[in-house]
C-alpha positions as CSV (number, residue, x, y, z in Angstrom):
1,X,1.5,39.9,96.6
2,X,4.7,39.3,94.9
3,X,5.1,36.2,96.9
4,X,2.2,34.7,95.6
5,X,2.9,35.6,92.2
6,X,6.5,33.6,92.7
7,X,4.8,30.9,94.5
8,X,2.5,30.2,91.7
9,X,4.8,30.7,88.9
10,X,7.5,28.6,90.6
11,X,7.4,25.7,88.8
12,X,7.2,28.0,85.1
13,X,10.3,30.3,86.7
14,X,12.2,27.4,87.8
15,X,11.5,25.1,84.7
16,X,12.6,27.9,82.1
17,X,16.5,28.8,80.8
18,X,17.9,32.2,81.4
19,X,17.3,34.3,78.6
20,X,16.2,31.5,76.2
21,X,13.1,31.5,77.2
22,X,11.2,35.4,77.5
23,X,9.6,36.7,80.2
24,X,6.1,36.9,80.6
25,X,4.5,40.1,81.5
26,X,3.9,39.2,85.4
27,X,7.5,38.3,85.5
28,X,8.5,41.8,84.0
29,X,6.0,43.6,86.4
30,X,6.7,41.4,89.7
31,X,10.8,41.9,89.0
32,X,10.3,45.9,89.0
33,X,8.4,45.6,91.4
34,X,11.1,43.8,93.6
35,X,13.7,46.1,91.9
36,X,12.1,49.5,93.3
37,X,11.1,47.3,96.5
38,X,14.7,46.4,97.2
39,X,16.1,49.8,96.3
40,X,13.9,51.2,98.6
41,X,14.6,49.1,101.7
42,X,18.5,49.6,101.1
43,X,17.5,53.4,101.3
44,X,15.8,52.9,104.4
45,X,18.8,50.8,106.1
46,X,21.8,52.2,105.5
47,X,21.0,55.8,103.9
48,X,21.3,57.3,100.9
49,X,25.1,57.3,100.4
50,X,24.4,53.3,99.4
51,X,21.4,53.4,97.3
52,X,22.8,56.4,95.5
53,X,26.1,54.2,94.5
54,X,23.3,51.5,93.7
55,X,21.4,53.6,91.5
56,X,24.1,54.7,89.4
57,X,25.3,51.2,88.6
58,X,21.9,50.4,87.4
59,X,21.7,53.7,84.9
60,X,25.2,52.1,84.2
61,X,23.9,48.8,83.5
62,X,21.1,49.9,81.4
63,X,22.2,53.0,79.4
64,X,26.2,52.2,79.8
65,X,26.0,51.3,75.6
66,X,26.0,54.9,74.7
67,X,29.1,56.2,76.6
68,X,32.3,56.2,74.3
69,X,35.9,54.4,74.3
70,X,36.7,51.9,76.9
71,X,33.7,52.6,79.1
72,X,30.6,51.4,77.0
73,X,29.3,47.8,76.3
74,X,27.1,46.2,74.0
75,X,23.4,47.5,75.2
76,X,21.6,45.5,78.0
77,X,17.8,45.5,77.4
78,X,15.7,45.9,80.5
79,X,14.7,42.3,80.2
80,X,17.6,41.1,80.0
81,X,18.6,43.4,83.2
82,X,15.5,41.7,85.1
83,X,16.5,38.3,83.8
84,X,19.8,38.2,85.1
85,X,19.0,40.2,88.4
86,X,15.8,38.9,89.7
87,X,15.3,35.2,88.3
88,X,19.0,34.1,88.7
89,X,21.6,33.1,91.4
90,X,23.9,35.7,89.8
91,X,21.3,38.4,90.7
92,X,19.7,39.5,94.0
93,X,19.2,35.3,95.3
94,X,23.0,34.8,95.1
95,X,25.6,34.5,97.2
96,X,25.6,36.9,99.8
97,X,21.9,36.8,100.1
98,X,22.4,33.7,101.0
99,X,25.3,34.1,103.3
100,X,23.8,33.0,106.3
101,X,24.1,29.2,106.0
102,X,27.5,28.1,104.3
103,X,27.3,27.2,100.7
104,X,30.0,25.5,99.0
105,X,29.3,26.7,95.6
106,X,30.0,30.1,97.0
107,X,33.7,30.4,98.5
């Protein structure tokens, strides 16, 4: 399912400019969906010890603006989070998903 939803959005994802352009709504609900899908098969390969260490940078990530002094930020909305993580190369297509073949833009 989300496949096909990348697939035929493609040209629209690959087209538009990080966080200029909104998300749609079956961008939103196809990136959760890939959030919880991923966080899920991490739990499944290597445990919970991993996923737990995940997890807390994500509660980080998204409600990190309301803890004082040198460890809070400026708030990250959930789109925003989704945006960077799911539709970027900075985000779960990046790097070391990638590592397999060598990529210069990566070393």
């Amino acid at each position: 399912m989300l496949d096909s939803i990348f697939f035929a959005e493609s040209h629209r994802i690959t087209q538009r400019i990080t966080l200029l352009f909104p998300l749609e709504t079956v961008d939103l609900l196809a990136a959760s969906v890939l959030l919880a899908l991923t966080i899920e098969a991490t739990r499944r390969t290597v445990g919970f010890g991993l996923t737990s260490v995940v997890l807390v940078f994500v509660v980080y990530n998204l409600w990190g603006h309301g803890l004082p002094g040198a460890l809070g930020f400026r708030e990250v909305s959930y789109n925003h989070f989704l945006d960077i993580m799911m539709f970027t190369s900075d985000g779960l297509f990046g790097c070391r998903f990638a590592s397999r073949r060598p990529m210069p833009s990566c070393s």
